[in-house]
C-alpha positions in Angstrom: -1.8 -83.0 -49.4 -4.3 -81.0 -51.4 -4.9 -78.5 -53.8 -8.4 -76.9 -54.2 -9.5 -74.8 -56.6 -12.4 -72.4 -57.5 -13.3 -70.1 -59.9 -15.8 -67.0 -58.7 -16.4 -64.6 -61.9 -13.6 -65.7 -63.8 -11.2 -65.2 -60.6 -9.4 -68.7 -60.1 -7.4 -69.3 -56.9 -5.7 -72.3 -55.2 -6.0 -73.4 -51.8 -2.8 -75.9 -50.4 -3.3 -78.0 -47.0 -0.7 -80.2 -45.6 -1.7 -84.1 -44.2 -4.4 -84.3 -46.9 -5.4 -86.1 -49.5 -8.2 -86.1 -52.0 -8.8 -84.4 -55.5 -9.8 -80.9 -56.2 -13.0 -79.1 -56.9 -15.5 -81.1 -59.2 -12.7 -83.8 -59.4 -11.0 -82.2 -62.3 -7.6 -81.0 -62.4 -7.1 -77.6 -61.2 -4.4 -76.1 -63.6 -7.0 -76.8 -66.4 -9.8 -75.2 -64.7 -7.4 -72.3 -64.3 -6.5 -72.2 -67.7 -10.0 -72.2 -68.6 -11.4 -69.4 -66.4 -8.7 -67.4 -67.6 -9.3 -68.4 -71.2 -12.9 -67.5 -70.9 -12.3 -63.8 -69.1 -9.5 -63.3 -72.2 -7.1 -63.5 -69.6 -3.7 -65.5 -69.5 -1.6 -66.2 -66.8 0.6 -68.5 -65.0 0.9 -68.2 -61.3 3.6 -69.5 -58.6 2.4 -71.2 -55.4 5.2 -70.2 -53.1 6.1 -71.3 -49.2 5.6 -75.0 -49.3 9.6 -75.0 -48.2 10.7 -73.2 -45.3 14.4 -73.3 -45.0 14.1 -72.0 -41.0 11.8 -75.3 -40.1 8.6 -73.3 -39.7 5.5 -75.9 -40.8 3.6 -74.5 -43.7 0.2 -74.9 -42.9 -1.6 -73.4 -45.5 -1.0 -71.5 -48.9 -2.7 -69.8 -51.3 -1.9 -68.3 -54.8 -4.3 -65.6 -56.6 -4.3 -66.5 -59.9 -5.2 -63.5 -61.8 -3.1 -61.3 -59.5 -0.2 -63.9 -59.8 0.4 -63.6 -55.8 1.0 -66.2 -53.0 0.4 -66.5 -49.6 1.6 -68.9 -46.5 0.9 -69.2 -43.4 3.2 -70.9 -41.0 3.5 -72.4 -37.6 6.7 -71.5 -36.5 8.8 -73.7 -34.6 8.3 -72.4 -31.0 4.5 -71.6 -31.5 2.1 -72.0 -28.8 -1.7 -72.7 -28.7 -1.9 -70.5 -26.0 0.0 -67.7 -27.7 -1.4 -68.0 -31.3 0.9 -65.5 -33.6 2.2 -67.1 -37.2 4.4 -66.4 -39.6 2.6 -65.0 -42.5 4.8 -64.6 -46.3 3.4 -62.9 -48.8 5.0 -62.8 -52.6 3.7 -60.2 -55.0 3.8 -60.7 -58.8 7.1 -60.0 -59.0 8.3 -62.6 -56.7 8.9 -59.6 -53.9 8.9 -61.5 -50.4 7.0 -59.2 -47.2 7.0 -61.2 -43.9 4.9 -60.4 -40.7 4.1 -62.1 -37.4 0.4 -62.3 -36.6 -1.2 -62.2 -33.4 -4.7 -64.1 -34.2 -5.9 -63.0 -30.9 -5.8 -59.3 -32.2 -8.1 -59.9 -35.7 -10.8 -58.3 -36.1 -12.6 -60.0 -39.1 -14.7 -56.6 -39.4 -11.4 -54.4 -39.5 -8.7 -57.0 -41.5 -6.1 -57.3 -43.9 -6.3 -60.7 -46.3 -3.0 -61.9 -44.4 -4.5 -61.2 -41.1 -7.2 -63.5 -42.3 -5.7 -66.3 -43.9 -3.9 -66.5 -40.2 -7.3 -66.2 -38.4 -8.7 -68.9 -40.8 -5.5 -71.0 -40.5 -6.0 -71.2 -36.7 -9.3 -72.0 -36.9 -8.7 -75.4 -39.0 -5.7 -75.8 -36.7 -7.7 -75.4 -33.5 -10.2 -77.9 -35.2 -12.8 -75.4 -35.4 -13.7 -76.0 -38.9 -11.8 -77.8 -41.8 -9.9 -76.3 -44.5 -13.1 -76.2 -46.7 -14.7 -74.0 -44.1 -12.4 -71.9 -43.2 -9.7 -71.0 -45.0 -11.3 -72.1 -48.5 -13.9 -69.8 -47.9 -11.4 -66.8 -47.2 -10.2 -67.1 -50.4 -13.4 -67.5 -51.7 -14.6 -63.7 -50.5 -11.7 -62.6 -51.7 -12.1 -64.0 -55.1 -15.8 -62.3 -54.7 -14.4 -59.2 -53.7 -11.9 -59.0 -56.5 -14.3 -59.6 -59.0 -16.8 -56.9 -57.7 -13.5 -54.4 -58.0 -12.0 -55.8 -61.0 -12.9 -52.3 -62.7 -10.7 -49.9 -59.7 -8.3 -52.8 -59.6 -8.1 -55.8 -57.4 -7.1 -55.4 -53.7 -3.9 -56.7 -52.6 -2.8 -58.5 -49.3 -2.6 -55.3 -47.0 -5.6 -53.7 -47.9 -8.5 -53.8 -44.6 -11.7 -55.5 -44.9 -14.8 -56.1 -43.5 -15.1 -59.6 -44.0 -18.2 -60.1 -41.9 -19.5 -58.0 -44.3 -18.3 -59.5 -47.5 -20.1 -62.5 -46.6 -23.4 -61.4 -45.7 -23.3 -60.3 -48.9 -22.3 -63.7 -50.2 -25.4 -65.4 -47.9 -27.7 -62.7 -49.5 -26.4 -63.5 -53.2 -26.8 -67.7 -52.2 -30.1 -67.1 -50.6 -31.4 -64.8 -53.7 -30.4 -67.8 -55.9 -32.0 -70.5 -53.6 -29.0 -72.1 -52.4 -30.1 -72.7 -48.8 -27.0 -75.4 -48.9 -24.7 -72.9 -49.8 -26.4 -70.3 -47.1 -26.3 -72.2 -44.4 -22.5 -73.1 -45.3 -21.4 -69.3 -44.8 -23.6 -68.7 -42.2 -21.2 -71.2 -40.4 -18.3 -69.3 -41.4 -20.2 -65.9 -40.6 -20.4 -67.7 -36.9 -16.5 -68.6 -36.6 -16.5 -64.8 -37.7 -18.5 -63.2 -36.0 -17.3 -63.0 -32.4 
């Protein structure tokens, strides 16, 4: 198991994937590097990673937890899923611990026309299917959110329902890396941009 964590403009979040093991981010430990983002922004915070438990036998197969926003997400494999057939169970907690369930049918996502939980879903299959690993998939998911969110954080962040383009969101990311002369960094979302893309 592990738990990765990044900080984009002071906006922390956690990534959790099952049948892994290594350290986070920069090797440190990531509830100190969320304290310290939120330290630095002025903000505190403590945030609840929910879902890793399914009492109904569903397999969690990947969670996240917005810091800031102190709300969680999981994506499950329920117990009669099919490859064939991808829909998951998707949970989403809000910052007061309110639970909203919804079945998604990754076949029907349209990364230019998407909610976050639709995406974390469409991301979630795409590690499963072994078309990318965590990292490049559903890390970077969270990552445009956390981009996104701090680009709004003046009209207020958006929350798990709200439609995207994600395509969008990162060509804008590709343009800020390629600005800065990351070409490592560019050509790592271009790859996502292609599992995207469709």
């Amino acid at each position: 198991m592990s738990i990765s964590g990044i900080g984009t403009a002071g906006y922390p979040v956690a990534g959790y994937e099952t049948r892994k093991t290594g350290r986070n981010v920069a090797g440190g430990s990531f509830a100190k590097q969320a304290a310290e983002a939120a330290q630095a922004t002025g903000q505190t915070s403590t945030a609840t990673l929910h879902g890793s438990k399914e009492e109904t036998g569903d397999i969690a197969i990947c969670s996240n937890v917005d810091v800031v926003n102190n709300s969680s997400i999981t994506v499950y494999k329920t117990q009669d899923f099919e490859p064939g057939n991808p829909v998951y169970k998707v949970k989403t907690w809000d910052k007061d611990g309110n639970v909203t369930e919804r079945m998604i049918d990754v076949s029907k996502v349209d990364p230019k026309n998407c909610d976050t939980a639709e995406m974390y879903a469409y991301t979630s299959h795409l590690k499963e299917s072994g078309k990318g690993s965590f990292e490049d998939t559903v890390l970077k998911a969270a990552v445009a959110k956390a981009v996104k969110n701090a680009e709004q954080r003046n009209s207020g962040s958006w929350d798990f329902s709200t439609k995207m383009n994600w395509v969008d969101i990162v060509k804008d990311i590709m343009q800020s890396e390629y600005s800065y002369g990351d070409l490592k960094g560019y050509m790592e979302w271009q790859k996502f941009l292609g599992l995207l893309d469709k």
